[in-house]
C-alpha positions in Angstrom: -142.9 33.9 -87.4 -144.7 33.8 -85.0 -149.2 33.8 -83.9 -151.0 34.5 -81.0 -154.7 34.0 -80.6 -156.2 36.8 -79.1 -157.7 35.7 -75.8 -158.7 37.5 -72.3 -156.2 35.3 -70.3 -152.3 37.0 -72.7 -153.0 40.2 -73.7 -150.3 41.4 -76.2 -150.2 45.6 -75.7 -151.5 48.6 -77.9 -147.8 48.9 -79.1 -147.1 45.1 -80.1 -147.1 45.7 -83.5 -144.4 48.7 -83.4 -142.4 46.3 -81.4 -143.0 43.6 -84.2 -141.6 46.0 -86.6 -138.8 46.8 -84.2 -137.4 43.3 -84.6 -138.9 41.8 -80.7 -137.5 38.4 -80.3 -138.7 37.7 -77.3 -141.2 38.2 -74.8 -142.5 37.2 -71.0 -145.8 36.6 -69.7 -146.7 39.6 -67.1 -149.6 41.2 -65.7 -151.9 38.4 -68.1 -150.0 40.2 -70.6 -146.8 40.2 -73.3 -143.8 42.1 -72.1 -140.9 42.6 -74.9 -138.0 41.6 -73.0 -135.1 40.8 -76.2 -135.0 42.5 -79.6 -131.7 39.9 -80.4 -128.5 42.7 -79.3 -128.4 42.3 -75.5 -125.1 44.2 -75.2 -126.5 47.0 -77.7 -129.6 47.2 -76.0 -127.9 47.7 -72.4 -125.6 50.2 -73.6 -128.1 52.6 -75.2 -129.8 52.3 -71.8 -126.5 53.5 -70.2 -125.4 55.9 -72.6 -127.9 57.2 -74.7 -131.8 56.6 -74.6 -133.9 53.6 -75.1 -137.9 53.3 -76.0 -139.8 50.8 -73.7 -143.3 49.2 -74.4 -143.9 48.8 -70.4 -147.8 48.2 -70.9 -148.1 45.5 -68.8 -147.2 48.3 -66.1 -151.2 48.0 -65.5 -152.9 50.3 -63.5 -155.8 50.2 -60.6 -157.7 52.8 -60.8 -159.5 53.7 -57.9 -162.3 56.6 -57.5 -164.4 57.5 -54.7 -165.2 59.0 -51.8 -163.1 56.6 -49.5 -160.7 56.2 -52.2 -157.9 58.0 -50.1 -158.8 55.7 -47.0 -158.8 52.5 -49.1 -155.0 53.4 -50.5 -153.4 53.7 -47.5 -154.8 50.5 -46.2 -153.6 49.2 -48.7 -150.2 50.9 -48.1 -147.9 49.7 -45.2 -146.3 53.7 -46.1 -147.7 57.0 -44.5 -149.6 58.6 -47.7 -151.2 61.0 -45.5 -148.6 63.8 -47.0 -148.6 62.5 -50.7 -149.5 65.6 -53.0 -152.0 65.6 -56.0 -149.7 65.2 -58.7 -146.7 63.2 -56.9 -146.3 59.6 -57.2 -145.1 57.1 -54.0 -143.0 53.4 -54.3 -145.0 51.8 -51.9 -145.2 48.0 -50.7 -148.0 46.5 -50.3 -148.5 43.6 -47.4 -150.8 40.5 -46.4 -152.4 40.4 -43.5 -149.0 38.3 -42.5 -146.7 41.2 -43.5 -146.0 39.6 -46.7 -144.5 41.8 -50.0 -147.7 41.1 -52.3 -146.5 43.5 -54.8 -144.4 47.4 -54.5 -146.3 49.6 -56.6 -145.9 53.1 -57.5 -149.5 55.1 -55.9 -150.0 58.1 -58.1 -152.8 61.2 -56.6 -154.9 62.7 -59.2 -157.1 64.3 -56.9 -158.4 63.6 -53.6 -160.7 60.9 -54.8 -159.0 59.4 -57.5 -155.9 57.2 -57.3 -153.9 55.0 -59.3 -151.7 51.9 -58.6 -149.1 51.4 -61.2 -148.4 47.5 -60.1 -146.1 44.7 -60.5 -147.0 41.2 -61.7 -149.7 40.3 -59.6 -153.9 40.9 -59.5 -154.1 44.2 -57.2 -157.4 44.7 -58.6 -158.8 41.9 -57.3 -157.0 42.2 -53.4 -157.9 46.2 -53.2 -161.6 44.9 -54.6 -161.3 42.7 -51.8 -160.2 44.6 -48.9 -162.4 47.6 -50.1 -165.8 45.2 -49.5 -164.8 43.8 -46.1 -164.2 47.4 -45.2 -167.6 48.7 -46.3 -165.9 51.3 -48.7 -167.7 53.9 -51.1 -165.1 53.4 -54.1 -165.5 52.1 -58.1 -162.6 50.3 -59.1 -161.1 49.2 -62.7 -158.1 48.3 -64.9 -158.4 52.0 -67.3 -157.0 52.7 -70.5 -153.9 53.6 -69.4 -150.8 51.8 -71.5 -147.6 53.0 -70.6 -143.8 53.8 -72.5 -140.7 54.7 -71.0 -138.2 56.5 -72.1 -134.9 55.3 -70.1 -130.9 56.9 -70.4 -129.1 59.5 -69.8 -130.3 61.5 -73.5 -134.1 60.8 -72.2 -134.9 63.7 -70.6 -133.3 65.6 -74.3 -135.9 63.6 -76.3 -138.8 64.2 -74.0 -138.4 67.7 -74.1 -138.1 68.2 -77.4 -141.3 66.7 -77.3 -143.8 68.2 -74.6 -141.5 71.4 -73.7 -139.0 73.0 -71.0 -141.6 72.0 -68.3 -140.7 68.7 -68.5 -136.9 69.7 -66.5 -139.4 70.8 -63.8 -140.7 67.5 -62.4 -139.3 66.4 -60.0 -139.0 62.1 -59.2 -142.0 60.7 -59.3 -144.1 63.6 -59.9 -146.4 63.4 -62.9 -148.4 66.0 -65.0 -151.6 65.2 -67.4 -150.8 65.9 -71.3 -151.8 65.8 -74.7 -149.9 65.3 -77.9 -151.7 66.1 -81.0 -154.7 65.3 -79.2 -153.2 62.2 -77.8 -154.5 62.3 -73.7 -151.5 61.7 -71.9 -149.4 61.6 -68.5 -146.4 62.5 -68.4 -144.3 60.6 -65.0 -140.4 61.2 -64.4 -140.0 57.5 -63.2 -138.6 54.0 -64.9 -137.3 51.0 -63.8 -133.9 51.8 -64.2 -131.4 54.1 -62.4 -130.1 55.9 -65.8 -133.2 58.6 -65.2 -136.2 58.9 -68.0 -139.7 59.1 -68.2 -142.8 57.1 -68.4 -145.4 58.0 -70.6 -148.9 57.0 -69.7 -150.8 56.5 -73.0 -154.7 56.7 -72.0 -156.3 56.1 -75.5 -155.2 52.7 -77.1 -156.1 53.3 -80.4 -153.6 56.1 -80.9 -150.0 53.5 -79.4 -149.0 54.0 -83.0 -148.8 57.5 -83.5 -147.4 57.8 -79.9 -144.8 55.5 -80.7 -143.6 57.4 -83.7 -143.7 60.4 -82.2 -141.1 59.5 -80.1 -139.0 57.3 -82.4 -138.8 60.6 -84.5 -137.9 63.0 -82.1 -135.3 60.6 -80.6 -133.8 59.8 -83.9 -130.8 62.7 -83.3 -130.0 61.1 -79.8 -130.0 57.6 -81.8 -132.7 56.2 -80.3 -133.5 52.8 -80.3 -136.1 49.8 -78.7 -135.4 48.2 -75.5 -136.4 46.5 -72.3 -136.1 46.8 -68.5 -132.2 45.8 -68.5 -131.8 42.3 -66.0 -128.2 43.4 -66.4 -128.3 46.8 -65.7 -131.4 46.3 -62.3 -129.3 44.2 -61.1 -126.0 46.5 -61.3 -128.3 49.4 -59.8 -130.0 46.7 -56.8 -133.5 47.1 -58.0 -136.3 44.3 -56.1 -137.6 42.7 -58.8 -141.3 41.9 -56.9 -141.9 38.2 -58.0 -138.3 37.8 -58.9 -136.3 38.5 -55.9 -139.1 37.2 -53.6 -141.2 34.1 -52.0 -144.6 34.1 -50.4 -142.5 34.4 -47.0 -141.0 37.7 -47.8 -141.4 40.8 -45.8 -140.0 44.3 -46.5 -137.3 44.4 -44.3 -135.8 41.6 -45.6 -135.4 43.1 -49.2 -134.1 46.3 -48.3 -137.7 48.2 -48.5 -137.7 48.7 -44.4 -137.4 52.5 -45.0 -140.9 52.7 -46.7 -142.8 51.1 -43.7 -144.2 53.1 -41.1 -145.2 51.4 -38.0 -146.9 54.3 -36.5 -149.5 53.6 -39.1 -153.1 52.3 -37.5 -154.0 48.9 -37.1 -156.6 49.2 -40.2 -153.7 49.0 -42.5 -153.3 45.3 -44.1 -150.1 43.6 -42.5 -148.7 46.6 -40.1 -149.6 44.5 -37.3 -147.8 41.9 -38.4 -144.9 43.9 -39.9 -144.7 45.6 -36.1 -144.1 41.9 -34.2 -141.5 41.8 -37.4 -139.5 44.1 -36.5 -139.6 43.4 -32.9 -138.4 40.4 -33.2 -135.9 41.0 -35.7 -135.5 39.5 -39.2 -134.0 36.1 -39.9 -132.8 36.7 -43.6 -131.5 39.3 -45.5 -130.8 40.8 -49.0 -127.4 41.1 -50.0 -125.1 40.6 -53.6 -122.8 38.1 -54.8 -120.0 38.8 -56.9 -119.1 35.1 -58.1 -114.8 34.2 -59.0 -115.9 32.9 -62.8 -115.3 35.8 -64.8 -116.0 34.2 -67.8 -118.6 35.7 -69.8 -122.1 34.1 -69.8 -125.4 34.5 -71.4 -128.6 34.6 -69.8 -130.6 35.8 -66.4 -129.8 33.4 -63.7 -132.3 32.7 -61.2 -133.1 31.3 -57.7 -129.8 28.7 -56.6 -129.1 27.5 -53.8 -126.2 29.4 -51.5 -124.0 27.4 -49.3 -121.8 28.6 -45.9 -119.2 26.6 -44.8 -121.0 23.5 -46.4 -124.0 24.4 -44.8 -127.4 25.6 -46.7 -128.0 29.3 -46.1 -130.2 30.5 -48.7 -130.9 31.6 -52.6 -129.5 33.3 -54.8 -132.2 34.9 -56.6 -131.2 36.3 -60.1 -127.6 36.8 -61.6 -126.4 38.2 -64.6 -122.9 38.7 -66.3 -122.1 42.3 -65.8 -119.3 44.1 -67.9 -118.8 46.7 -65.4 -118.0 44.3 -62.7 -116.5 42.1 -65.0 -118.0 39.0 -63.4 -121.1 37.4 -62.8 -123.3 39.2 -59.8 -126.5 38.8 -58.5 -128.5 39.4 -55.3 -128.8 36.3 -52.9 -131.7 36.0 -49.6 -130.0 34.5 -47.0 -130.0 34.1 -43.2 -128.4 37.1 -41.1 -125.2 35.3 -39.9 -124.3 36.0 -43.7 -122.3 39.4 -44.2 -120.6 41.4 -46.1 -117.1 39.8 -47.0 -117.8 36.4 -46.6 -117.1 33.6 -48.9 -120.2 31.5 -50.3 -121.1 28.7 -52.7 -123.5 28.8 -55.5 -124.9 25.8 -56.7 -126.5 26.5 -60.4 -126.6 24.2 -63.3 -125.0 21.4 -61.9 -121.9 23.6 -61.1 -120.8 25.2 -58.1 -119.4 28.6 -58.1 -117.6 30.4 -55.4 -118.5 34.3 -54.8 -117.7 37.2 -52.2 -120.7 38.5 -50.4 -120.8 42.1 -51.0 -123.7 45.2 -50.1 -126.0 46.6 -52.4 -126.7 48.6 -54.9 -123.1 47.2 -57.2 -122.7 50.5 -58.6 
């Protein structure tokens, strides 16, 4: 068993006690918050995922919630991607630069109205940088961390349980695209979005005190599609070539070095944080790249391996930055950030653990 002191500095979520009683082994520090990240059946957990539908507590998914006047103005200078088309009621993946061009997180922006904005964010304190940037800029905008404690619901049965749930509506929305709820008085949103590429939902809960009955709402009505906890999947991420901001990069990284190029627009103004800097970037061309590894050892192994150094020819080339044992590629794979004379097809070296395996390089997504 197991105690933690309640303190400002790890948070545990609203639904920590249904992921108690769910059998959660395991947990990882995120947002100033605990994520559930093991409830003891990897292999169970990643195949409900990928063939039927699993229940995430994804609460340290925090959000910035930003109202005002400007508020519009302060998100896109925020954004290195053209939001000037985004629709009330549609959610954007959008990185977020430095001032050197620098991934400092890849959030997903989500327009309630004009004036009133959220940023869904990775593991990193937005609400202090767009707090930041809004007071150099001389911004009319109020800015906090809401009530807002999301769930997903990830696999291919999802979209059955949700339904079931909220109504036929919910095979309207489209990616992305989110619509404001209520559940038995629950205040809710209601996002078709997840970190995983089996499709599902997110479900915004925006009253804490009611993560209980939320929660068993949705174990009920997903108890005929044999629902069960889970986790964003290292595994199955990794298979579908998901970033992992924080994971996959360093404080050098820009976005066209992780594969996010296609969400920066350089026509943007020179107000927006890092475009200048992404815009003598791409000029001058990048130096390393993302790519995956698919590694000879084929011999099943536990764990999520993480940041090792790749060689070329005997010679130092980069990272690889995660890796996992994947059945469907029945091998070890993982992404690696290396310099551009890497490609496709070549043969590298991965130092890890005192070992040193030999791997293909290969392009991205796996599957």
């Amino acid at each position: 068993m197991f105690e933690i002191g309640p303190n400002t500095r790890l948070r545990v979520s609203p639904f920590f006690e249904k992921t108690v009683e769910e059998g959660v082994i395991a947990f990882s520090p995120y947002n100033k918050m605990l994520m559930p990240v093991s409830y003891g059946h990897p292999m169970e957990e990643y195949d409900r995922l990928m063939n039927g539908v699993a229940l995430w507590d994804v609460s340290v998914e925090r959000q910035v919630e930003i109202i005002g006047p400007d508020a519009a103005t302060l998100v896109q200078l925020l954004s290195v991607r053209d939001l000037s088309n985004i629709e009330v009621g549609k959610g954007k993946y959008i990185p977020m630069c430095d001032h050197r061009g620098v991934i400092i997180n890849d959030p997903v922006v989500l327009k309630h109205s004009d004036t009133h904005f959220w940023l869904s964010i990775g593991d990193d304190n937005i609400l202090m940088w767009a707090r930041a940037i809004a007071a150099e800029r001389g911004l009319n905008v109020t800015m906090c961390e809401p009530d807002v404690s999301p769930i997903a619901l990830q696999g291919p049965k999802a979209v059955n349980v949700v339904a079931d749930v909220f109504g036929d509506w919910i095979h309207d929305l489209k990616y992305f695209w989110f619509k404001e709820t209520e559940l038995n008085g629950i205040p809710l949103i209601v996002q078709k979005s997840g970190y995983s590429k089996q499709g599902g939902y997110e479900i915004y809960l925006r009253d804490g005190t009611r993560a209980d009955e939320l929660w068993n709402i949705m174990r009920e009505a997903g108890a005929p599609y044999d629902i069960g906890p889970g986790n964003p999947s290292p595994i199955e991420r990794i298979e579908s070539g998901l970033l992992s901001y924080g994971g996959d990069n360093d404080d050098n990284t820009n976005p066209f070095e992780v594969r996010l190029g296609k969400y920066v627009d350089l026509h943007l103004p020179d107000e927006v944080v890092g475009i200048k800097a992404l815009r003598e970037l791409h000029a001058a061309g990048i130096k390393r790249h993302q790519l995956g590894v698919k590694l000879d050892n084929q011999s099943p192994q536990a764990g999520h391996l993480r940041w090792f150094k790749v060689y070329k020819n005997g010679a130092y080339v980069g990272e690889m930055t995660n890796g996992c044992w994947s059945s469907r590629a029945e091998t070890v794979i993982g992404f690696i950030l290396v310099g551009v004379d890497v490609q496709p097809g070549d043969r590298v070296e991965v130092h890890r653990d005192g070992n040193i395996d030999v791997g293909s390089v290969c392009e991205l997504p796996f599957f």
